[in-house]
N, C-alpha and C positions, 0 to 999 in steps of 0.2 A: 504494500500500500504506500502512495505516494506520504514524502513527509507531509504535505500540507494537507494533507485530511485526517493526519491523529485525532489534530482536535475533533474534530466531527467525530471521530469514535468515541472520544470518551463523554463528549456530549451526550450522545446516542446513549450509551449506558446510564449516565445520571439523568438522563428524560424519561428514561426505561424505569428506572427503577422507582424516579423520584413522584409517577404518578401515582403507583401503590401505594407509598410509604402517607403521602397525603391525603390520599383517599382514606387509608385508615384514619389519621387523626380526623379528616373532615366527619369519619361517620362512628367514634369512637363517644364514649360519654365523658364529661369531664368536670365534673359535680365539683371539684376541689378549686376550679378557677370563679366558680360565682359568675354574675355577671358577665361575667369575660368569653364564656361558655361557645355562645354566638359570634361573638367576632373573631373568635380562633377559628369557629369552626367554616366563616367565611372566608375567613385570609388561607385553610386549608383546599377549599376547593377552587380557590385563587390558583394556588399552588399546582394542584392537580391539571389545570387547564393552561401555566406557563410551561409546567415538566411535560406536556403534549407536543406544545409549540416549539420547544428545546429537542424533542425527539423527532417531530416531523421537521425541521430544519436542517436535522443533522443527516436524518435518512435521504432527504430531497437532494443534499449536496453529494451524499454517498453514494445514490443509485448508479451513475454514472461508471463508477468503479466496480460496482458489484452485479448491474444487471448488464451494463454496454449501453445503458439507455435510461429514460427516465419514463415513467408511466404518465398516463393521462393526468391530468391536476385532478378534475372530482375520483378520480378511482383513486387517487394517493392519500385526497382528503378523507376517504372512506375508510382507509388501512389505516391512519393515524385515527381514526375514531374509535375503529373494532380493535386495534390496540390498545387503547384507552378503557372501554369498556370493558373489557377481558380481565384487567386490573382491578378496575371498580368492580366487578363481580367476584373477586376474591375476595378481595377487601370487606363486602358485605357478608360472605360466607365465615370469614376470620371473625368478624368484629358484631355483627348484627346477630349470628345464628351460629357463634361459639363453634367455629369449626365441623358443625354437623349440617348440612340442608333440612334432615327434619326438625331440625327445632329453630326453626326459622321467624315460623308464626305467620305477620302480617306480610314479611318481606318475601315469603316461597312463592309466591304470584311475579315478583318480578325478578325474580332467580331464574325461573323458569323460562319466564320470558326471555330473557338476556340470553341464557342457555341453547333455546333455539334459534336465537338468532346468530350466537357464536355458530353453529351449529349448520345453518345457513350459509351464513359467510362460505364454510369446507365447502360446502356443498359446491357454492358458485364458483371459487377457485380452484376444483375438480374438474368442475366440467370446462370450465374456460381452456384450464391446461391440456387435459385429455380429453372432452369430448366424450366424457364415460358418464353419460345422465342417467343409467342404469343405477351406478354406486352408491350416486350425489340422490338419486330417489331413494337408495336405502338407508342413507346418513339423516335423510330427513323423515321418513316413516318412522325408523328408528326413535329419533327424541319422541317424536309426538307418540309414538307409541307406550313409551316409558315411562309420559309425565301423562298422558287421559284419562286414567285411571282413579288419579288422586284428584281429579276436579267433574268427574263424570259419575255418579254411582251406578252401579249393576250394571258394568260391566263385565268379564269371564274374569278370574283372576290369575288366567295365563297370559294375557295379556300386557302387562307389565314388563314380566318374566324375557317374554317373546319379542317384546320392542329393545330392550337390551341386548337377545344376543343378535337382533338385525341391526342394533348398530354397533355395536363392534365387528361384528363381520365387515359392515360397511367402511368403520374407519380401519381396520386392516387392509382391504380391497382398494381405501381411498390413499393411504401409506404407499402400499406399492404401486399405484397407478402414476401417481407424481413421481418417484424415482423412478419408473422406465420412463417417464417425459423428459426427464432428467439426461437419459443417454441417447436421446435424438439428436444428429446434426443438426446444428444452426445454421441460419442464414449467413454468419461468420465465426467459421471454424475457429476454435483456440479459444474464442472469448468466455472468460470465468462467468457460470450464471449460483445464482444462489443455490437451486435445489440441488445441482454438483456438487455441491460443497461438501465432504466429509462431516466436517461440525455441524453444519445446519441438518443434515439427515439423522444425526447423534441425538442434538435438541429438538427436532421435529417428532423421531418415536417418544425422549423421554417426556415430551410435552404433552403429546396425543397421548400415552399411556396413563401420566399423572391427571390430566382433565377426566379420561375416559374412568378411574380408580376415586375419583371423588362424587364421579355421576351416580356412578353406578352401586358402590358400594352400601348406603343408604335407602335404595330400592331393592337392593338383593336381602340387606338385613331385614327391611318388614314384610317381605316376601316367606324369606324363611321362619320368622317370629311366628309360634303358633297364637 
């Protein structure tokens, strides 16, 4: 990597990290500050919304090196959103619902939500890359299948069950679909694209594994619960 775009990495990483970490305090309780309560908790999602703008600057300067091109503006603006929101969705899992989904409460309506829309997102940039709307239909029957259950009564109660193992089929089928996209010739040969990348196919399984092991494991347990 050229020297003059370090900075822009380690930007990228403190934009990365710095919208979680604010997101928590923005949705954390803070009884000890009194009054103050409020406007920490607006100078935090202050925060969350510059460590966006710090990451999508950083990524905007970077594509060029990393993909050979730069993507559309609204498609970039979309990536730095569902990046954002990916965060904020932990964050409310950490902090709102004590690291479990079921015990969420008022928040699992828009867990959920967020969830399928992460969810979504795979979908679309499945089939954009590969063209495999077969998978990207099972990545999305999959969630809704998963989550109909808890908002629909009398339904089968294999249902549930059955929308989990169609999406994880789906996001293993949608893993390997992107790395064979991966080893197609390009338009120009040599040039490094991301989903090449050694690292990024490292963080891509452990990412998709850790997402797919926090979905899941909270529908498997009240499944099995007699």
């Amino acid at each position: 990597m050229p020297q003059r775009l370090l900075p822009y990495r380690t930007a990228s990483f403190v934009g990365f990290v710095g919208i979680f970490l604010f997101a928590v305090i923005a949705l954390a309780r803070l009884p000890a500050l009194g009054p103050a309560e409020a406007p920490v908790h607006g100078l935090a999602w202050i925060g969350v919304v510059a460590a966006a703008l710090i990451m999508g600057r950083a990524w905007w300067n970077l594509a060029p090196e990393i993909f050979g091109t730069r993507m559309p503006l609204a498609a970039f603006i979309l990536l730095v959103l569902f990046v954002a929101w990916v965060w904020i969705w932990f964050a409310i899992v950490l902090v709102k619902c004590e690291g479990s989904v079921r015990t969420c409460g008022p928040w699992r309506l828009a867990l959920d939500v967020g969830a399928l829309a992460m969810w979504a997102t795979l979908a679309w940039v499945l089939w954009w890359r590969t063209q495999r709307w077969l998978v990207a239909a099972l990545i999305l029957l999959g969630n809704i299948g998963a989550r109909l259950p808890i908002y629909v009564s009398g339904l089968p109660p294999w249902i549930r069950p059955l929308g989990i193992m169609v999406l994880s089929g789906g996001m293993i089928l949608a893993l390997v679909a992107l790395f064979s996209s991966a080893e197609k010739p390009r338009a120009e040969p040599g040039t490094h694209t991301l989903f090449a990348a050694g690292w990024f196919r490292l963080v891509l399984v452990v990412a998709a594994l850790g997402t797919l092991l926090v979905l899941s494991v909270p529908y498997l347990l009240t499944w099995l619960t007699p």
